[in-house]
N, C-alpha and C positions, 0 to 999 in steps of 0.2 A: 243489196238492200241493207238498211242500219240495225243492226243486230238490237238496238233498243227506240223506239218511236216515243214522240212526246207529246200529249195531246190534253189542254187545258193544264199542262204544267206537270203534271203527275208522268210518271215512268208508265208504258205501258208494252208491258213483255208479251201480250198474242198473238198470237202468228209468226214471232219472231225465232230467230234462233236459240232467245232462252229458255222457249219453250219445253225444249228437250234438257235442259240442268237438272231439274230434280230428278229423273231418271239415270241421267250419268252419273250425280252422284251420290245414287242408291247404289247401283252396280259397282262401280269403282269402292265404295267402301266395301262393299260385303266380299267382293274378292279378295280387299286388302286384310279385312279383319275375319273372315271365315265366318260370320255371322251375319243372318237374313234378316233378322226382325227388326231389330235398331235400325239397319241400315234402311229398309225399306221404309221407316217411320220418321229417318231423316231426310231423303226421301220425297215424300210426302208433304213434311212442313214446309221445306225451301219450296215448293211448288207454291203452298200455299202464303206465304208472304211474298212471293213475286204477282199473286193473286189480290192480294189486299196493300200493295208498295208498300209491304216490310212493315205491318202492324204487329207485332205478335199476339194481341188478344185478339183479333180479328181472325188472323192466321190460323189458332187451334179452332175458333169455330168454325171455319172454314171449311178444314180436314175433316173434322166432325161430320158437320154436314154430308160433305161427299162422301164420307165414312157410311154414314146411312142412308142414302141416298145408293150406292153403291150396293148395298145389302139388302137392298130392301127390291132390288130389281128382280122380276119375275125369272130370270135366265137364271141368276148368280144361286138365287135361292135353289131350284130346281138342283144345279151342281152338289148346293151343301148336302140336300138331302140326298142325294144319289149314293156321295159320299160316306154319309151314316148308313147307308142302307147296305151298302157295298164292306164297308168294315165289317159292319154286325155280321155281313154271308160269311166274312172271312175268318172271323172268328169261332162260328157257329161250324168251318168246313175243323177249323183247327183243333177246338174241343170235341168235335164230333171223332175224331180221329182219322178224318178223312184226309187231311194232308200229309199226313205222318205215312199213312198207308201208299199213298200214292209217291212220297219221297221211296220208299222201299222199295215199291215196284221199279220206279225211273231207274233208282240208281244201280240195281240187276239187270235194266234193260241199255242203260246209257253209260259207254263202257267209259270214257276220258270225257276229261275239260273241253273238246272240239263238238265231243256228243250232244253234253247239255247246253252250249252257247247255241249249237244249230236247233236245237229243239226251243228255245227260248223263241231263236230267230221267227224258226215254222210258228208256234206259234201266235207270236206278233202278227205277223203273213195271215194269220187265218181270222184274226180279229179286226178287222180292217173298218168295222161301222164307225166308230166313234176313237178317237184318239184319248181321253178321260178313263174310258170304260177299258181299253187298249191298255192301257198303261199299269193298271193297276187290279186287272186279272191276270195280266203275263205276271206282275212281278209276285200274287199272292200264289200263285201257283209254282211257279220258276224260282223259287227264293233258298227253298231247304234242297231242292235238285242241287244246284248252283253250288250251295255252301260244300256240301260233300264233297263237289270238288275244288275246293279250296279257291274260287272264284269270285275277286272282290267285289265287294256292291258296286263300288263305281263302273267296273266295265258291265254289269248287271243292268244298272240304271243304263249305260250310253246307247247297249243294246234295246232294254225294252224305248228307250226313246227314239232312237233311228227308224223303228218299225211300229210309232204311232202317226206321228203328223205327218213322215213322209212316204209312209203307206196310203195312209187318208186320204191326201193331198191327189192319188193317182189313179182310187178307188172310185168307178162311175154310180155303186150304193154307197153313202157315207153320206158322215152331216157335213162333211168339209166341202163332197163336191155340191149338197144344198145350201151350203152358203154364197160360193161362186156364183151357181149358176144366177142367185140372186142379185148378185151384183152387176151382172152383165144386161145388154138390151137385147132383143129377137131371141131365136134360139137359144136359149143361156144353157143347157144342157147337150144341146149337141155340141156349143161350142168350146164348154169343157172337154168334152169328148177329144176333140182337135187338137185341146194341151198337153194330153198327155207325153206321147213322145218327145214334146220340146221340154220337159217339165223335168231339165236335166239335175238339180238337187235331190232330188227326190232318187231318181231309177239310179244314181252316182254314188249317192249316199246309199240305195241297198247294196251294192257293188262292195264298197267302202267296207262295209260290214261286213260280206261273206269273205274278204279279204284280210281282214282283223282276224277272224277264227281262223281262216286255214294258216295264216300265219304268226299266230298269236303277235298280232303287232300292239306293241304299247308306248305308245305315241306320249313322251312328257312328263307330266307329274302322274301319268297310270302307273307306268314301273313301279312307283312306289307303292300305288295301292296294290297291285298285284303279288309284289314279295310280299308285303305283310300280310295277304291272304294264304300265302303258299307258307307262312310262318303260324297260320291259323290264327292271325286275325282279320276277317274280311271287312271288316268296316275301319280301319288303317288308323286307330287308334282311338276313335270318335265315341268316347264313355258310352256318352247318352243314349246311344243306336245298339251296343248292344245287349241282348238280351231282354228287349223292350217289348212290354206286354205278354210276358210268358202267361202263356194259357195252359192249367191244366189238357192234357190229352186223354180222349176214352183208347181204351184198347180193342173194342168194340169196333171202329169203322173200316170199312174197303174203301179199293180205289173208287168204287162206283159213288161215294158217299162226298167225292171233291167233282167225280166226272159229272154225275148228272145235274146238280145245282150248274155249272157251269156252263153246261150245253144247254139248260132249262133260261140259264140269264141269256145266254146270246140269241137263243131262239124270240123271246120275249120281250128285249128290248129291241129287237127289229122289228118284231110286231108294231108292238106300240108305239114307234115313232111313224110308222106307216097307219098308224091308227090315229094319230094326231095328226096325218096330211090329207085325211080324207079316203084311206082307202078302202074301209068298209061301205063308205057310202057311195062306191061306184069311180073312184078316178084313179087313173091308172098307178101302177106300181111305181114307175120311174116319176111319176107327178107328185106322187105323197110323198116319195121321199124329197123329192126338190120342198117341199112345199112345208114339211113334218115341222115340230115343234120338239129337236134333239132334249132337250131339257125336259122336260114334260115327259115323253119317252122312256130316258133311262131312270126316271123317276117309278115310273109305272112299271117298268119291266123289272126293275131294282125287287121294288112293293113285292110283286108277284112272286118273283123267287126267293123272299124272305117265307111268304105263305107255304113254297111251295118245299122247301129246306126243314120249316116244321112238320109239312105231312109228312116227308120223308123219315126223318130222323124220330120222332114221339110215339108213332105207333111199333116201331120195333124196339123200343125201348135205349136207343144208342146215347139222348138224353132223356133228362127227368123235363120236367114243365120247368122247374125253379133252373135247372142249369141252361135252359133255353133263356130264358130273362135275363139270367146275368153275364149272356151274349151279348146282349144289348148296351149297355152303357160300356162295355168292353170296348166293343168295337169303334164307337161313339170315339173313345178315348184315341185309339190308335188312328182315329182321322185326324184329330185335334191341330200337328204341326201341321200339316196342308192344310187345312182349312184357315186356320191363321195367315201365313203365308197367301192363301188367296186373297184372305180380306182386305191384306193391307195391296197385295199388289192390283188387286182392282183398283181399288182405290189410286194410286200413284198412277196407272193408265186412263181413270177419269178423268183426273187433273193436268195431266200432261195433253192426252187425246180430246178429250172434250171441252176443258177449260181456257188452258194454256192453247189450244190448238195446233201441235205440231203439224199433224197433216196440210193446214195453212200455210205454215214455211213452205213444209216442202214441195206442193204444188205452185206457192209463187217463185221458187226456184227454180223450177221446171218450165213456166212459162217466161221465165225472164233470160235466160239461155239457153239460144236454141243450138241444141244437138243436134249432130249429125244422124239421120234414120241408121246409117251403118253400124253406127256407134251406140243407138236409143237402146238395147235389149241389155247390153252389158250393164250400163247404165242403168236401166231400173232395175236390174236386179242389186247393184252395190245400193241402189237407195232403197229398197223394198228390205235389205238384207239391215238395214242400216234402223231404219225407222219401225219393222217389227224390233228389234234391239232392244232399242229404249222405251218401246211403250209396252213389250209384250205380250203385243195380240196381234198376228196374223190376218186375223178376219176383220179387225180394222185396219190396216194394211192393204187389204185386197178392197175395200171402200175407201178408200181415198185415194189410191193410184188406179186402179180398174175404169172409174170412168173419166178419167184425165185422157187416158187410151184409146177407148171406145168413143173418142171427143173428135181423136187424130184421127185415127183411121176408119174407113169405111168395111160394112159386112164384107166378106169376098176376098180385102186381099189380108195377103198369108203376115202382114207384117203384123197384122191386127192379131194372130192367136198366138205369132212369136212374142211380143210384146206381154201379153198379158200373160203365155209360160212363166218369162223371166221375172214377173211382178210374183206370180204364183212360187216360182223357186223361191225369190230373195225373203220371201216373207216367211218362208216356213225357214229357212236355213238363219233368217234372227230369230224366229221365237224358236230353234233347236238350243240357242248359244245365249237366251237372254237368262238369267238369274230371274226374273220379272214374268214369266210366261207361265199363264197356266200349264200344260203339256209338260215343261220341263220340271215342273211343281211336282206334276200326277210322279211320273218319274221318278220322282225322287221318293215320293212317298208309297210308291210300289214295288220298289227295291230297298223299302227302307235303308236309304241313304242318307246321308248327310249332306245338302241339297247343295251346298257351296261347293265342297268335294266334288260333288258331279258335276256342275256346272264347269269348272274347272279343269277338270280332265278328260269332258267331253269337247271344250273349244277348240283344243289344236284340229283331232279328226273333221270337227267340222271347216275349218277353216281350207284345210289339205281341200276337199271338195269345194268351197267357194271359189277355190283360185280355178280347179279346172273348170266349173261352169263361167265364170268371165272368159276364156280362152273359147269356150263352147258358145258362147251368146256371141263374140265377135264376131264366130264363121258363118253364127247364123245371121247377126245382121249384115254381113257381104256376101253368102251365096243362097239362103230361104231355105236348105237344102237340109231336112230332118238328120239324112244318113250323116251327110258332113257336119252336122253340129254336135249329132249323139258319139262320133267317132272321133273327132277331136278333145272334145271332152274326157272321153273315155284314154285316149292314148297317154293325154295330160295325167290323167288320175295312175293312171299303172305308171308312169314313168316318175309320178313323188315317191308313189308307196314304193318303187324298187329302189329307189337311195333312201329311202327311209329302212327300208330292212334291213339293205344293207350295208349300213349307218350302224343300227342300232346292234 
């Protein structure tokens, strides 16, 4: 098809393959120039003058609009708040002296660099509701363990991000599997259920992981960041990141005083996302969560542990009232880069995904070449893998190729849940690699990383696992055979990382 259509004389780029330009070159510059914001606002505009045929006053009101338009959406909102509510906990564990404490304890109980990486891992592993909330309690808890042992942010950030979306991704509680099951016809939870085993990014990539620790593999431009941790600087030279929002510490807090707010959020926003799918008023547990309102949720459960952080902390005296306050716009503050970072790259996925409508290319791609079924799982995964990328959302990913699928094939046969695996893997393995992805955002700003950094020296790892799930999607499109796709996959992946070790 013609990459530009013309219709009453005017250029019109929808559906087309320019759809996907202003995402490319968001990402290609902030890789180039190590900077998110500009890049992501340039961005932006290109989208919006291929929107208005290259008016520029039209073009800023444009952006604008979907600026607020964007912000103003009941989900996005819900995120920001979570976000201030989740700093202020974080802030409130740090002044309390409850991080400080619990860094002493870890680091008497967690003897080397292999210790803290795998506790980080475990507890990613154990945080499996939400990939947001995932992200950025591993990394306010996991942050001062880590640094003690001389462990850069960036392998900090690749871990807490390996073990959010593709934990999620594989967890039958999670908002990722209520958003699938949403997207599918009949059964949509049991037939999540079905992907799992094929859902070879995901169970390759924790693999990948436990293989990085026991091997301390550093894949790239990590090397660097890793010497200049082991040189005592862990943020590989990035000013701004360090020592960023130093909080007085009480001397006053135990470990209990980070453990129980902690266990009190996770307990709490599962509640209340099963509280907004109806499970109080009678429907079953695995329905409320298909059904919940994740945003809404961790907003609630957020709330509550703010309340529940002040009973805690003010009747034993560990704060005053006034140093509980001035928790608050603290925390506020140390959201601020991800919160920005979200707004604009919402924004740049409206435009691209909604305006621009890439998912239109690439569905009329799809029906205009017909593939081989042998061949159809590899294949959607390089284009799942492709078009989360550029638009950085997943879960609009899984709604535009999901029911193209569900179109092909009938309930029953096996090519139908291999299929929509591969859709499920390619989409989490681009928004693990997009610069543009919420998830990879959270990330960054749970590891207090410098987001381009992580980005960057999370791609190669991730890439190492792309190749062996294309190898893994082949076998599965020519034999249907769970064992032979998980085992080919898997053979591929030991046999990079073994010349990669022993390479490096």
């Amino acid at each position: 098809m013609p990459f530009i259509s013309q219709e009453g004389g005017n250029m019109n780029f929808i559906g087309t393959f320019w759809a996907l330009i202003p995402a490319i070159i968001a990402i290609v510059i902030a890789l180039k120039t190590k900077e998110v914001y500009i890049s992501l606002f340039i961005g932006i505009f290109v989208g919006g003058l291929l929107l208005t045929g290259f008016h520029p006053i039209a073009a800023i009101k444009t952006v604008f609009e979907t600026m607020m338009a964007s912000l103003s959406d009941t989900w996005n909102i819900g995120i920001l708040i979570f976000l201030v509510f989740l700093g202020t906990i974080v802030a409130l564990m740090t002044r309390a002296g409850g991080s400080r404490a619990y860094g002493e304890w870890a680091t008497h109980r967690i003897k080397n660099k292999q210790g803290a990486l795998l506790s980080t891992f475990g507890l990613g592993v154990l945080i499996f509701v939400d990939d947001y909330f995932n992200c950025l309690t591993v990394g306010s808890v996991m942050r001062n363990v880590c640094d003690e042992f001389k462990i850069s942010r960036a392998k900090l950030a690749y871990i807490i991000d390996s073990t959010a979306a593709p934990i999620c991704i594989i967890a039958p509680i999670s908002s990722w599997a209520a958003a699938v099951s949403g997207y599918t016809s009949g059964d949509g939870f049991y037939l999540f259920l079905q992907t799992i085993p094929f859902n070879l990014y995901a169970l390759l990539t924790i693999i990948m992981v436990l293989c990085v620790i026991r091997f301390d593999l550093n894949i790239g431009s990590m090397k660097e960041h890793e010497i200049s941790a082991q040189n005592g600087d862990v943020h590989h030279g990035n000013e701004e990141y360090k020592d960023v929002h130093v909080i007085e510490t009480s001397d006053k807090g135990k470990v209990l005083d980070l453990i129980l707010p902690v266990l009190f959020l996770i307990i709490s926003c599962i509640t209340c996302m099963v509280y907004t799918g109806g499970f109080f008023e009678g429907v079953s547990f695995i329905e409320s969560f298909t059904n919940c309102n994740a945003s809404l949720g961790l907003v609630l459960g957020s709330f509550l542990t703010l309340v529940f952080t002040f009973l805690l902390y003010l009747p034993r005296r560990i704060l005053t009232y006034n140093q509980f306050a001035e928790c608050l716009p603290t925390g506020f503050k140390m959201m601020v880069p991800a919160m920005t970072i979200l707004a604009l790259a919402w924004t740049l996925g409206d435009i691209v995904s909604t305006h621009l409508q890439a998912g239109l290319f690439v569905s009329t791609m799809l029906e205009q070449y017909q593939i081989s079924v042998a061949v159809l799982p590899a294949c959607l995964f390089v284009i799942a893998a492709g078009l989360a990328f550029a638009t950085g959302t997943s879960w609009g990913t899984f709604g535009i190729l999901i029911p193209i699928v569900t179109a092909i094939f009938t309930e029953g046969n096996p090519m139908l849940v291999i299929c929509i695996s591969s859709i499920l893997a390619g989409a989490v393995c681009g928004d693990h690699i997009s610069p543009i992805s919420d998830t990879t955002i959270m990330a960054s700003a749970g590891a207090q990383c410098h987001h381009v950094g992580h980005v960057s020296t999370q791609l190669p790892y991730a890439m190492v696992v792309a190749v062996a799930c294309i190898v893994g999607y082949i076998v599965a499109g020519l034999t249907q055979n769970v064992w032979l796709t998980f085992l080919s996959g898997l053979i591929t992946l030991l046999i990079m990382i073994f010349c990669i070790n022993k390479k490096g």
